[in-house]
C-alpha positions in Angstrom: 208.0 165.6 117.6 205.3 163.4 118.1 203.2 164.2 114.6 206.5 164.0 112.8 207.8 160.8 114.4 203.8 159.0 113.7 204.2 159.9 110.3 207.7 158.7 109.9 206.7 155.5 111.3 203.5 155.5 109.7 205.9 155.9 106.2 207.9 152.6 106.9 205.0 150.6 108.1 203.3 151.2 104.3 206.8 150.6 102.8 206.4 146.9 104.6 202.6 146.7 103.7 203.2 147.6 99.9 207.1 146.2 100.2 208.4 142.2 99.7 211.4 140.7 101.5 214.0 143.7 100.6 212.3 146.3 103.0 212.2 143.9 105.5 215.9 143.2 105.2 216.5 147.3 105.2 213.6 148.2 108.2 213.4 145.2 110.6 216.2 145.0 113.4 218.6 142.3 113.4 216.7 141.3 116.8 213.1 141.7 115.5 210.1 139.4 116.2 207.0 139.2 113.9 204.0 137.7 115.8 201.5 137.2 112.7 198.3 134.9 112.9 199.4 131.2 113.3 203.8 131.9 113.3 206.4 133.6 114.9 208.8 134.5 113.2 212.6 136.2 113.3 214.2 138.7 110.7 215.9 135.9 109.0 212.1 134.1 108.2 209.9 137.3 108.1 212.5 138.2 105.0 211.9 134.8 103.6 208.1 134.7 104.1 208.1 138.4 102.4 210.5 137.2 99.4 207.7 134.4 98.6 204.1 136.5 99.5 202.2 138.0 97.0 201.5 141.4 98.2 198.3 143.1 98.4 196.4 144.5 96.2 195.4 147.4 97.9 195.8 148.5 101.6 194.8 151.0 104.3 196.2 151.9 107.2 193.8 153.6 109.5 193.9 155.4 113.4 197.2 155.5 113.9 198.4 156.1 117.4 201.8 156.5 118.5 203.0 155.5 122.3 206.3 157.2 122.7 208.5 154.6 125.1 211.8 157.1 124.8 213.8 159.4 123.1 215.1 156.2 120.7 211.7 153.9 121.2 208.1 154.4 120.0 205.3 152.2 119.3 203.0 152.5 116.7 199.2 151.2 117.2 196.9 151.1 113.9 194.2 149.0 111.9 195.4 147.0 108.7 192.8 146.4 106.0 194.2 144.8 102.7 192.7 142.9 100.2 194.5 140.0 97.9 192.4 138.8 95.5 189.0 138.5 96.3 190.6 138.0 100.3 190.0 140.6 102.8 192.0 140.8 106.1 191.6 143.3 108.8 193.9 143.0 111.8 194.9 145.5 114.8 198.2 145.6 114.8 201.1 147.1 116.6 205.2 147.9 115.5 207.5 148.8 118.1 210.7 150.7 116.8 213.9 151.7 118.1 216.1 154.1 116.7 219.5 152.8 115.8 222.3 154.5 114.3 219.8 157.3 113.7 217.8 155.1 111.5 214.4 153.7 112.8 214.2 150.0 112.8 211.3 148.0 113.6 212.0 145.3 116.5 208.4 143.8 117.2 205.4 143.7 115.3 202.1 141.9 116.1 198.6 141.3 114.6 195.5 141.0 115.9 192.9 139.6 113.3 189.8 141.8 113.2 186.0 140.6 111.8 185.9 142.3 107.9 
């Protein structure tokens, strides 16, 4: 299951990246915690901060590894590269999920920033 399940998560995580503030309403967990550079926020802000960003213009997604916790928890482990503009970011980041209702829903994510 474990090459299925990465690229499952792996399929939500670029649904967020390429998303705005109504696939974070549908993926995050009602209890989820986004650590991002300089805020932490809950579901209710993450979805607000979403609604107003302006996306990237291109993304990548690179290295995935996935840490199986249980049969309903797995975390994800990856590099972000995006670019917005003429701004590059690059950031180690990690999602936690746990499957609820037999739906995966992401309960913590954090971001490590990364030279470009």
């Amino acid at each position: 299951m474990s090459d299925e399940l990465r690229e499952r998560l792996l399929a939500l995580e670029r649904e967020l990246a390429g998303g705005g503030g109504e696939e974070y309403e549908r993926i995050l967990a009602p209890q989820a915690v986004v650590i991002v550079p300089g805020a932490t926020m809950d579901k209710v802000q993450t979805v607000a901060a979403m609604q107003e960003s302006e996306g990237w213009d291109e993304f990548e997604l690179e290295g995935a590894r996935l840490l199986e916790i249980t049969a309903d928890s797995a975390a994800l482990v990856y590099t972000f590269q995006g670019r917005r503009g003429e701004t590059t970011y690059r950031a180690a980041l990690t999602s936690v999920y746990a499957r609820q209702d037999d739906h995966w829903h992401l309960v913590l994510h954090q971001q490590t920033p990364l030279p470009t």
